[in-house]
N, CA, C, O and CB atoms as a CASP TS submission, in Angstrom:
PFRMAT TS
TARGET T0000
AUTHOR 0000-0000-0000
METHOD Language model
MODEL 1
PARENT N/A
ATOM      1  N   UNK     1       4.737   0.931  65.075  1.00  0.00           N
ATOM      2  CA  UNK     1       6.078   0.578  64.671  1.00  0.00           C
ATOM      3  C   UNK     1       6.633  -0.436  65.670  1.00  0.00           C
ATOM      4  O   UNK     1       6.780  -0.181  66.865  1.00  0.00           O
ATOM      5  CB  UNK     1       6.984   1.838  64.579  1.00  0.00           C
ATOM      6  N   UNK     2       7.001  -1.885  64.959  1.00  0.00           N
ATOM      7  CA  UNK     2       7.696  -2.394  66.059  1.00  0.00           C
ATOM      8  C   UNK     2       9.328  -2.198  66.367  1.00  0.00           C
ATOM      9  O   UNK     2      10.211  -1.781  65.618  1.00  0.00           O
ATOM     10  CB  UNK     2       7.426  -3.711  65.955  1.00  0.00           C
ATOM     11  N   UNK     3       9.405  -2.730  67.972  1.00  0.00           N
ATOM     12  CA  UNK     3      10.736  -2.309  68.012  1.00  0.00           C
ATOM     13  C   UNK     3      12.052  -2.910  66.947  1.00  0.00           C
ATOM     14  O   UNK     3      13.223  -2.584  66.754  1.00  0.00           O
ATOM     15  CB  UNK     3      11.027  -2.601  69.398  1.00  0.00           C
ATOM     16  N   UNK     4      11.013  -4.075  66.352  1.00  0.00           N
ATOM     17  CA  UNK     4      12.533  -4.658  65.465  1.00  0.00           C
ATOM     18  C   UNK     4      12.557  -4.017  64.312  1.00  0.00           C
ATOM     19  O   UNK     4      13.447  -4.564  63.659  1.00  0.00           O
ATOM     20  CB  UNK     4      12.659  -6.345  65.010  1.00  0.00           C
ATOM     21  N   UNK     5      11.980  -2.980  63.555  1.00  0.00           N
ATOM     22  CA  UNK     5      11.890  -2.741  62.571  1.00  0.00           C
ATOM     23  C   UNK     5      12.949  -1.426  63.065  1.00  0.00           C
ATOM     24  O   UNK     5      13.190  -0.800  64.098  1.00  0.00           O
ATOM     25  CB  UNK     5      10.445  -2.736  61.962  1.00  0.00           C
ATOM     26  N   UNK     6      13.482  -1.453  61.364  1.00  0.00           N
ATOM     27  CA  UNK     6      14.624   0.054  61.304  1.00  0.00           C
ATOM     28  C   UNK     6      14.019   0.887  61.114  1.00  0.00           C
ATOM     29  O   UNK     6      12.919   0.971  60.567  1.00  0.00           O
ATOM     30  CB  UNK     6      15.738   0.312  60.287  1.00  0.00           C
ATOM     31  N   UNK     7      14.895   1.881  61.698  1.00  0.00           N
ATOM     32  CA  UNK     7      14.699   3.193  61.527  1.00  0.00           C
ATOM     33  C   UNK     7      15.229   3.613  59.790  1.00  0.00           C
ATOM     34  O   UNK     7      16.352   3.333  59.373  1.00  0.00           O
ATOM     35  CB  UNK     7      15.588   3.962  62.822  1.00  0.00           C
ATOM     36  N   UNK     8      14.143   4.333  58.939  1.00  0.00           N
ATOM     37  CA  UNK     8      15.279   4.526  57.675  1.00  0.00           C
ATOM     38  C   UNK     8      16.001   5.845  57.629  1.00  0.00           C
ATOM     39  O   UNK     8      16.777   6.163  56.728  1.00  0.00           O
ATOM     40  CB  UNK     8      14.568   4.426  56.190  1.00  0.00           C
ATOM     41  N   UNK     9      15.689   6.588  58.668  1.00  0.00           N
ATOM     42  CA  UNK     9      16.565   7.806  58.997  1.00  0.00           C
ATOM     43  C   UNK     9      17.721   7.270  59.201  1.00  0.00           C
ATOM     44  O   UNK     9      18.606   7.801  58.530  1.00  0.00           O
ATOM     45  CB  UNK     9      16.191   8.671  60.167  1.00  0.00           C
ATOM     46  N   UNK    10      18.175   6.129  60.100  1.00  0.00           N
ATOM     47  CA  UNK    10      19.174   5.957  60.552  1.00  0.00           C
ATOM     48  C   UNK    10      20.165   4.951  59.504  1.00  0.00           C
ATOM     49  O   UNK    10      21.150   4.286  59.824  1.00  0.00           O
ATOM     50  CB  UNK    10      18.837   5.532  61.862  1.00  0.00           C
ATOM     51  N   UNK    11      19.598   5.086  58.308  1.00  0.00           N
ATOM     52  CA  UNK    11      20.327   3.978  57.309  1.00  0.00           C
ATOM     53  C   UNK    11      20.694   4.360  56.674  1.00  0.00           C
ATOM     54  O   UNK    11      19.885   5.049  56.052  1.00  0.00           O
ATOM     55  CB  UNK    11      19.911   3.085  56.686  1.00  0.00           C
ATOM     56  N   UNK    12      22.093   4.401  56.123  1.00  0.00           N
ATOM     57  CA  UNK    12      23.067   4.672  55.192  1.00  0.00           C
ATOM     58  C   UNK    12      22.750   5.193  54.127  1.00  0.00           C
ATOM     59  O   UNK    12      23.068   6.305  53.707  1.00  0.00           O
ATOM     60  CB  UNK    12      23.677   3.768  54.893  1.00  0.00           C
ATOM     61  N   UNK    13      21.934   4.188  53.521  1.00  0.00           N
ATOM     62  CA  UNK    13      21.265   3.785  51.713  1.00  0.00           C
ATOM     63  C   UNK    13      20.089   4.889  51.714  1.00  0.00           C
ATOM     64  O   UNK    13      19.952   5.620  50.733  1.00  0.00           O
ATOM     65  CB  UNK    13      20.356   1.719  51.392  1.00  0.00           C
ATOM     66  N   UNK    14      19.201   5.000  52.895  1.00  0.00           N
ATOM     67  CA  UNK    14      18.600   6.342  52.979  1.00  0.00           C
ATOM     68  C   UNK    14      18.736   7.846  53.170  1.00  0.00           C
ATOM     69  O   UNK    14      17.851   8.702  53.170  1.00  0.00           O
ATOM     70  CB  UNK    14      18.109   6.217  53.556  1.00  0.00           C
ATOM     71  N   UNK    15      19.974   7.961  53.322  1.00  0.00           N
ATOM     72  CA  UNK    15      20.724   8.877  53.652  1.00  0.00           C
ATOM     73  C   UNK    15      21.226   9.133  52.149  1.00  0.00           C
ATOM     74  O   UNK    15      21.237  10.288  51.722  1.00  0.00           O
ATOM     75  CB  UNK    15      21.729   8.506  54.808  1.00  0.00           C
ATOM     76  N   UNK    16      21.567   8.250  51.487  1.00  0.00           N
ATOM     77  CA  UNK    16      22.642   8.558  49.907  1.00  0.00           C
ATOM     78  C   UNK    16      21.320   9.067  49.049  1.00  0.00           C
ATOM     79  O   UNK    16      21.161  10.094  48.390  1.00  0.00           O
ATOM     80  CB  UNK    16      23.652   6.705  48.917  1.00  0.00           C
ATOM     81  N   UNK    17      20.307   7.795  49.347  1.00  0.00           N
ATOM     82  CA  UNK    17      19.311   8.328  48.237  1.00  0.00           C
ATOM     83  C   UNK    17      18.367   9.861  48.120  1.00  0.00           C
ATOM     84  O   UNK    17      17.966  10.475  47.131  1.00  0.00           O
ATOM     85  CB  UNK    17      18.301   7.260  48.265  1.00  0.00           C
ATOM     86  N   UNK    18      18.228  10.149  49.684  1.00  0.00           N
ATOM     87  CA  UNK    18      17.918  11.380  49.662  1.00  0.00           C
ATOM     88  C   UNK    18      18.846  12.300  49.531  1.00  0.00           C
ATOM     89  O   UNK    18      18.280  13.374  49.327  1.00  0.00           O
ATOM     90  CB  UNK    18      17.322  11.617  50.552  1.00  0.00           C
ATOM     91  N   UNK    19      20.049  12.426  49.546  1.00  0.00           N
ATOM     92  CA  UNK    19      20.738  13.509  48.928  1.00  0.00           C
ATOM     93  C   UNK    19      20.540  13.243  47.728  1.00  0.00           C
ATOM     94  O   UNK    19      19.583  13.814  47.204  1.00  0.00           O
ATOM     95  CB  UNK    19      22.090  13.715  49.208  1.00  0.00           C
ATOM     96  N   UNK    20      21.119  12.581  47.141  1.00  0.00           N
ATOM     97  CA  UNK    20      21.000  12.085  45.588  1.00  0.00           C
ATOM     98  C   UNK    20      19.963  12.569  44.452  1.00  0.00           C
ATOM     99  O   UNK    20      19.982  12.805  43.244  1.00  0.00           O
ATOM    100  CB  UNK    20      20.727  10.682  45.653  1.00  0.00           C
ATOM    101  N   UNK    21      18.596  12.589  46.047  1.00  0.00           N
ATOM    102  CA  UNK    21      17.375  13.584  44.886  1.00  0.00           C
ATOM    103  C   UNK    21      17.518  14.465  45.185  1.00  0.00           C
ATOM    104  O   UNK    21      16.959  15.321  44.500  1.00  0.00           O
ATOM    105  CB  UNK    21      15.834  13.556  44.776  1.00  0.00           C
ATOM    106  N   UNK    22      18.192  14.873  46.173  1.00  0.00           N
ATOM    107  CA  UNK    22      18.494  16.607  46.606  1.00  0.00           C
ATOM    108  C   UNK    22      18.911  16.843  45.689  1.00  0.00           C
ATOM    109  O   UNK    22      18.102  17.099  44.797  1.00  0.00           O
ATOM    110  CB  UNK    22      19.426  17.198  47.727  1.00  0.00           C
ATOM    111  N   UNK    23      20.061  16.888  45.425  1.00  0.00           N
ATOM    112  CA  UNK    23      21.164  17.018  44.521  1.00  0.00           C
ATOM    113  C   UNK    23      21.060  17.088  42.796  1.00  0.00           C
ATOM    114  O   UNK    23      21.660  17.837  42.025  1.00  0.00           O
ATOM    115  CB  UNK    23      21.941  15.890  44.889  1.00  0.00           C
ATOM    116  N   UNK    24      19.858  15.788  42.450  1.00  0.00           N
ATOM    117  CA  UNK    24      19.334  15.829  41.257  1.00  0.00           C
ATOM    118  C   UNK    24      18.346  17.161  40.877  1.00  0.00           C
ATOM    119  O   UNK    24      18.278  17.626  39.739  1.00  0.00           O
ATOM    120  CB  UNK    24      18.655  14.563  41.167  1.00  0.00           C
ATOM    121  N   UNK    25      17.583  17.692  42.063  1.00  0.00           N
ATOM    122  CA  UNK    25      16.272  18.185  41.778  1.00  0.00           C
ATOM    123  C   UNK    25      17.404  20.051  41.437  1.00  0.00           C
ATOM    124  O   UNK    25      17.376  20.855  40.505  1.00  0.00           O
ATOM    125  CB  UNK    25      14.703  17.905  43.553  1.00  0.00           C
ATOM    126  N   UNK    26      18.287  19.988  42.849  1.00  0.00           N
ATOM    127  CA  UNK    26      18.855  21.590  42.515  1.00  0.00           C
ATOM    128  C   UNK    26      19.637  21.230  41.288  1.00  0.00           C
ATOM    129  O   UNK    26      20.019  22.324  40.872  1.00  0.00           O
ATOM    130  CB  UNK    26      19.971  22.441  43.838  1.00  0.00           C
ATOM    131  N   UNK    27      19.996  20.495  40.643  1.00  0.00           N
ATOM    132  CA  UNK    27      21.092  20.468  39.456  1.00  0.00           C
ATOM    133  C   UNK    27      19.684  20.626  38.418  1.00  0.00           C
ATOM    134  O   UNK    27      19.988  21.635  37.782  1.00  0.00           O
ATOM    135  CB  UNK    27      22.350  18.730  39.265  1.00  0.00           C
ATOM    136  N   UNK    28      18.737  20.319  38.060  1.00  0.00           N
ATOM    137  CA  UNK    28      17.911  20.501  37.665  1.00  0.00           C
ATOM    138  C   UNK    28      17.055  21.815  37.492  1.00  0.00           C
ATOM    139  O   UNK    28      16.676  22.204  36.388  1.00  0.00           O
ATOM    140  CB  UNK    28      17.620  19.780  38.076  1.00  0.00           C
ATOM    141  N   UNK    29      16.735  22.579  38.885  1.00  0.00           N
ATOM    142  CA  UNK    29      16.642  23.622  38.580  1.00  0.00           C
ATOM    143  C   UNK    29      17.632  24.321  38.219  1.00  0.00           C
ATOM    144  O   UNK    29      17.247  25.118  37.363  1.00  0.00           O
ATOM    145  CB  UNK    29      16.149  24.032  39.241  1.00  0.00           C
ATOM    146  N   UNK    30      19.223  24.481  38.536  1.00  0.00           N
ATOM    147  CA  UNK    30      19.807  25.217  38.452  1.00  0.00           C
ATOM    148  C   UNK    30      20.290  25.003  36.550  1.00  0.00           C
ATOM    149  O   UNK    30      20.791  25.903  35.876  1.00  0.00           O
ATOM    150  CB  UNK    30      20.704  25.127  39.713  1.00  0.00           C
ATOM    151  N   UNK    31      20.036  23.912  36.159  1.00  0.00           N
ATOM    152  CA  UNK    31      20.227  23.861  34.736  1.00  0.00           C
ATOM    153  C   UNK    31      19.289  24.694  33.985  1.00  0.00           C
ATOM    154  O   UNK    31      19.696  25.249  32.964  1.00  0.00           O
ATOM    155  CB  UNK    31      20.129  22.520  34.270  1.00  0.00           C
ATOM    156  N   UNK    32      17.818  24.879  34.458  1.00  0.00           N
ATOM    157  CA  UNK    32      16.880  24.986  33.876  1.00  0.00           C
ATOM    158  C   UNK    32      17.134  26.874  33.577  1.00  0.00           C
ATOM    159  O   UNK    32      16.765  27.440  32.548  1.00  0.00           O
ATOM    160  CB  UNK    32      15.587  24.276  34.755  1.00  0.00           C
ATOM    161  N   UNK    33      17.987  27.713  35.004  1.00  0.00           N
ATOM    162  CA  UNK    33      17.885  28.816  35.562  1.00  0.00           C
ATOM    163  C   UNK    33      19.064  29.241  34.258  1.00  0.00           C
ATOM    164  O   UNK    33      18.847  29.753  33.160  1.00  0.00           O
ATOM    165  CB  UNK    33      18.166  28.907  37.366  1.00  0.00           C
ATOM    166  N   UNK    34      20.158  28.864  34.795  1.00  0.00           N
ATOM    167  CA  UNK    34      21.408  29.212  34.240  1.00  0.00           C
ATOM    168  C   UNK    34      21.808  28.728  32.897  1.00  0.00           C
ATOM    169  O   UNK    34      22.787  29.274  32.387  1.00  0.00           O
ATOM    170  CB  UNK    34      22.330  28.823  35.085  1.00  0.00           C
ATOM    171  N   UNK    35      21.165  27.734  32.212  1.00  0.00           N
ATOM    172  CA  UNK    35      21.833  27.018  30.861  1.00  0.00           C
ATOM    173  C   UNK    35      23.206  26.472  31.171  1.00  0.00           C
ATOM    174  O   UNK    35      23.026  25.594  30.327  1.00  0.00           O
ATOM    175  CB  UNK    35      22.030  28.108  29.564  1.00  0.00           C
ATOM    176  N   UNK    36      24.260  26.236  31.565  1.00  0.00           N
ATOM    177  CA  UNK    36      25.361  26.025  32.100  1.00  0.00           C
ATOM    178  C   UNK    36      25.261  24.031  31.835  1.00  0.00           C
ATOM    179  O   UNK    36      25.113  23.199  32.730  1.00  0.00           O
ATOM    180  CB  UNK    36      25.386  26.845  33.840  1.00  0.00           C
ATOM    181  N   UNK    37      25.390  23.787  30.453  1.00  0.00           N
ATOM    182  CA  UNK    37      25.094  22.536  30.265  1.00  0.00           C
ATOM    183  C   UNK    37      26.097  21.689  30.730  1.00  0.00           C
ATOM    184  O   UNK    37      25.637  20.552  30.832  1.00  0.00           O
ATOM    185  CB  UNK    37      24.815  22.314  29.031  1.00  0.00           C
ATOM    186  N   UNK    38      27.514  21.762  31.123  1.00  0.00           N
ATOM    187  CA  UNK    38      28.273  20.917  31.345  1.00  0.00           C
ATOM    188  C   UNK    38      28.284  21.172  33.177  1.00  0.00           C
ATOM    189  O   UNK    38      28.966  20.336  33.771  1.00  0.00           O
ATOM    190  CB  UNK    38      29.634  21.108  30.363  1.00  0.00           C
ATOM    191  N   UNK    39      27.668  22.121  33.967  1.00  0.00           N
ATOM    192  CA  UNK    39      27.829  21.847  35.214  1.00  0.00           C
ATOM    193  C   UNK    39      26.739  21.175  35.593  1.00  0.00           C
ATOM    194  O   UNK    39      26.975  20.201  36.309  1.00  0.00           O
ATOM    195  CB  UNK    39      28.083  22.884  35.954  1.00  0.00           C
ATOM    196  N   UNK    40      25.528  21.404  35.319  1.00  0.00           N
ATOM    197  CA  UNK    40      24.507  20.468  35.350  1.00  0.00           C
ATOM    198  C   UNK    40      24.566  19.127  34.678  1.00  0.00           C
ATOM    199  O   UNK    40      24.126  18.143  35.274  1.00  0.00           O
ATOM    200  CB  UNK    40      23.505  21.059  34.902  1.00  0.00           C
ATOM    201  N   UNK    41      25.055  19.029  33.534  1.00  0.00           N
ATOM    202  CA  UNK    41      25.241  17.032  33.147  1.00  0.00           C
ATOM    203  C   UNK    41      26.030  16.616  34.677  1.00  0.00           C
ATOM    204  O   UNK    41      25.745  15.631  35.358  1.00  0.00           O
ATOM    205  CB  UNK    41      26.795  16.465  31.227  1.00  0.00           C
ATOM    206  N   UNK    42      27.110  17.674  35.003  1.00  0.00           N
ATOM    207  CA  UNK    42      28.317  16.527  35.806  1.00  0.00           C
ATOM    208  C   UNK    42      27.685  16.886  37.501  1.00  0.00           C
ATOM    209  O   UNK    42      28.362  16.493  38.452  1.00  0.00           O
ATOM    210  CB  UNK    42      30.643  17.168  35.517  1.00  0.00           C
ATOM    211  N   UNK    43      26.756  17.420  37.678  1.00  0.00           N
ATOM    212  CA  UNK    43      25.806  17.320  39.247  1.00  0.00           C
ATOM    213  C   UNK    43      24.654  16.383  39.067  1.00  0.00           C
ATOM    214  O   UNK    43      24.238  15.646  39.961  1.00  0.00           O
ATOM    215  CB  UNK    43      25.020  18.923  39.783  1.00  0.00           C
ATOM    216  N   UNK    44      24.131  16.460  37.772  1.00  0.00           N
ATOM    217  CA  UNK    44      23.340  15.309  37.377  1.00  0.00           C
ATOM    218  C   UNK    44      23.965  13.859  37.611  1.00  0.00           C
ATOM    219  O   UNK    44      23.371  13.146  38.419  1.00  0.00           O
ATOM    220  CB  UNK    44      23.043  15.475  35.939  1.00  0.00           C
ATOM    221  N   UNK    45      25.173  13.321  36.946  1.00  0.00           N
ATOM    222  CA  UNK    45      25.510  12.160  37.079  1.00  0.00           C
ATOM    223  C   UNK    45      26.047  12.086  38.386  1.00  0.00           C
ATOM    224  O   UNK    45      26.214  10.931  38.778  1.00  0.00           O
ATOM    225  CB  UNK    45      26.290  11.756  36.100  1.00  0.00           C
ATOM    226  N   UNK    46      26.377  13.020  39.203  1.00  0.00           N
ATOM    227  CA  UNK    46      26.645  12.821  40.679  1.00  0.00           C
ATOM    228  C   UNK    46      25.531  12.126  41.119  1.00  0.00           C
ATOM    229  O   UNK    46      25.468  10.901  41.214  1.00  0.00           O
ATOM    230  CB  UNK    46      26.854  14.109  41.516  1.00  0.00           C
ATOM    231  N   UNK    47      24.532  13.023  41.425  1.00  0.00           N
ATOM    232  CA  UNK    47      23.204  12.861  42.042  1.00  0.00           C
ATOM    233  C   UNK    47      22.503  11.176  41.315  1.00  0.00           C
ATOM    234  O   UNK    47      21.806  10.437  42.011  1.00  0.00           O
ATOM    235  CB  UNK    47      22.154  14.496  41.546  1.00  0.00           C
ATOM    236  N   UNK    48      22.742  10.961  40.369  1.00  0.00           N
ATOM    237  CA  UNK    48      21.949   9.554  39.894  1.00  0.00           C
ATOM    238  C   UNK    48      23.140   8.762  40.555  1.00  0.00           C
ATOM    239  O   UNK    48      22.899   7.738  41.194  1.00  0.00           O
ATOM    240  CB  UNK    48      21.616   9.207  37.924  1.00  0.00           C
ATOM    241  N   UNK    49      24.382   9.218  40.407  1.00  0.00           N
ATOM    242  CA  UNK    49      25.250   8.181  40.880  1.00  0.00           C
ATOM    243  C   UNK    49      25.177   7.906  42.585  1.00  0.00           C
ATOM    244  O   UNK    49      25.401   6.737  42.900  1.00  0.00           O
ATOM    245  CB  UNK    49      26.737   8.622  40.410  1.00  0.00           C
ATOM    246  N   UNK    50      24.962   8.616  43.422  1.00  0.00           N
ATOM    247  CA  UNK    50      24.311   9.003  44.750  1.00  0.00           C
ATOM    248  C   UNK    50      23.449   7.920  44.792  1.00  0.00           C
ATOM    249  O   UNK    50      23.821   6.887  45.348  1.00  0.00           O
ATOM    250  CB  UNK    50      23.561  10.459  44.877  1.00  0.00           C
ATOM    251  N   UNK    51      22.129   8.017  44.183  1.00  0.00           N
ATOM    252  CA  UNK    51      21.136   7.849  44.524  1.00  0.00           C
ATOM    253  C   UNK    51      20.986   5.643  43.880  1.00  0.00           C
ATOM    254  O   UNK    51      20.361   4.783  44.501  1.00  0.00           O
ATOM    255  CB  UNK    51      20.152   9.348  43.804  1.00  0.00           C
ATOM    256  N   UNK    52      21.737   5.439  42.643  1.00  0.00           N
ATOM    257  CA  UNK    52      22.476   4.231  42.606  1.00  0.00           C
ATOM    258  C   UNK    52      23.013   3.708  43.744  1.00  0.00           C
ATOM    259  O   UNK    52      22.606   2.717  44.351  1.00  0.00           O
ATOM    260  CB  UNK    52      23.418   4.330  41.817  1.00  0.00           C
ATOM    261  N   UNK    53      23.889   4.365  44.000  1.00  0.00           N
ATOM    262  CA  UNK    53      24.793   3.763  45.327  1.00  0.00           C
ATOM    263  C   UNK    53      24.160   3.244  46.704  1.00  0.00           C
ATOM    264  O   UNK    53      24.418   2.173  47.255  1.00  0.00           O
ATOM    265  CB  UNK    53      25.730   4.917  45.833  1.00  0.00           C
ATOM    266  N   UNK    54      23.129   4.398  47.208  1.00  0.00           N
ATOM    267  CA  UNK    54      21.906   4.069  48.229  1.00  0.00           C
ATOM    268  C   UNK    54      21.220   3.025  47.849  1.00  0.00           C
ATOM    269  O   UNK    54      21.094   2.250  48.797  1.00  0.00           O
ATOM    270  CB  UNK    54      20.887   5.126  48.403  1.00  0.00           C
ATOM    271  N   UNK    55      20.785   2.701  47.020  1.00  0.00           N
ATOM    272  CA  UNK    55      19.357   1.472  46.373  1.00  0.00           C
ATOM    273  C   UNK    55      20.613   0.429  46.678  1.00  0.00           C
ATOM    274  O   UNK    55      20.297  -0.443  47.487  1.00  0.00           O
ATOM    275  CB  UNK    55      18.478   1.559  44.073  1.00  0.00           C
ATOM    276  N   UNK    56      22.119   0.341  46.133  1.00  0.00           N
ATOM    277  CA  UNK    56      22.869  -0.985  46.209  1.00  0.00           C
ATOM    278  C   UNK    56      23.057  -1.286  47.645  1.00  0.00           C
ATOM    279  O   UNK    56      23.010  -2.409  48.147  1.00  0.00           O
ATOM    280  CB  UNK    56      24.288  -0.957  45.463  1.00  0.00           C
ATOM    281  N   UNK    57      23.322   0.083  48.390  1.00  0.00           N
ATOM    282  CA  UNK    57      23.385  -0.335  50.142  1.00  0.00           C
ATOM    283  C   UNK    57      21.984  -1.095  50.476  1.00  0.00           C
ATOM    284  O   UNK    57      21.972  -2.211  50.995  1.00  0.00           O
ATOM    285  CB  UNK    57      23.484   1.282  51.327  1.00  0.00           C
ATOM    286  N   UNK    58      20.909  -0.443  50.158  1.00  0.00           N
ATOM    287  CA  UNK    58      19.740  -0.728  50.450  1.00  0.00           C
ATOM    288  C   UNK    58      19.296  -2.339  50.313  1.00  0.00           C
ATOM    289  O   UNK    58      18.788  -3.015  51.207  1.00  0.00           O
ATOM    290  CB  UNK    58      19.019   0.150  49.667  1.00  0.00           C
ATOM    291  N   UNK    59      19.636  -2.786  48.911  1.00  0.00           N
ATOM    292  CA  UNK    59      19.810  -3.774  48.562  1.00  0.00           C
ATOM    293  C   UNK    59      20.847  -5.097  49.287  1.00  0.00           C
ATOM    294  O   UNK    59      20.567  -6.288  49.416  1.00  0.00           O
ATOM    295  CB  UNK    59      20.034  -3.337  47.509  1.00  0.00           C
ATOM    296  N   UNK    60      21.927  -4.462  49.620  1.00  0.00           N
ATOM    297  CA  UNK    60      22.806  -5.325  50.556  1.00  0.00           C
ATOM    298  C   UNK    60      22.204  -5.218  52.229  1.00  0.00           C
ATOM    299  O   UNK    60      22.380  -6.216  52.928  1.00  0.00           O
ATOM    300  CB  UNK    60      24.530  -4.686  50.432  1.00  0.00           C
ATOM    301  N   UNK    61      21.751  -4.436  52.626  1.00  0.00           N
ATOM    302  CA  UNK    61      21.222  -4.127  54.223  1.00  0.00           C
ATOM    303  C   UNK    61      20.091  -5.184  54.094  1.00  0.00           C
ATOM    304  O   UNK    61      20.095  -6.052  54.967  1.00  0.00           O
ATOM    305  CB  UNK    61      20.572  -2.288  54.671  1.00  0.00           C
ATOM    306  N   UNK    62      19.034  -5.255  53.055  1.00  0.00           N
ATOM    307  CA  UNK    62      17.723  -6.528  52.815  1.00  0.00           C
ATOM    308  C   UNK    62      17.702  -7.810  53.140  1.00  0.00           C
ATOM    309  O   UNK    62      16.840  -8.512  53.668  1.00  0.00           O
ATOM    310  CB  UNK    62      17.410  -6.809  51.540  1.00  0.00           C
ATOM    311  N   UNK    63      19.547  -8.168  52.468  1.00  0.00           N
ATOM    312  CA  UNK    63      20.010  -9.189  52.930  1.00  0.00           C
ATOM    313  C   UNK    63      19.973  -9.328  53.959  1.00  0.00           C
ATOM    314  O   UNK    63      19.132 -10.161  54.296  1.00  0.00           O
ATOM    315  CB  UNK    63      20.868  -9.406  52.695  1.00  0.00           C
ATOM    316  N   UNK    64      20.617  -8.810  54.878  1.00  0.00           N
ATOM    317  CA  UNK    64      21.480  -9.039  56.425  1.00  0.00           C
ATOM    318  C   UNK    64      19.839  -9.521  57.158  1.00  0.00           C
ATOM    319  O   UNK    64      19.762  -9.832  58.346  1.00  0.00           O
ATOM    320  CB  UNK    64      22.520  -7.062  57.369  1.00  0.00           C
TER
END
């Protein structure tokens, strides 16, 4: 690893996107467990919306 290269622990956009699949995978099981279709759609569109948001940081940090 060189020293100029980032850390992606330490990056924002990596940080959103892994919650984001956190977040997708338990809304997922927990849909699968409970049937509870409207709390799982609205942790679902959290979690994709999460995980959107990281890829656009990610995408703006590429730049710099």
């Amino acid at each position: 690893m060189q020293p100029n290269d980032k850390n992606p622990l330490k990056q924002k956009s990596f940080k959103f996107i892994l919650a984001g699949m956190i977040l997708l995978f338990t809304a997922g099981i927990r849909l699968i467990q409970y049937d509870d279709l409207l709390l799982g759609t609205v942790e679902s569109l959290l979690a994709i919306g999460l995980v959107l948001f990281g890829l656009k940081l990610k995408k703006g940090e590429n730049k710099k």
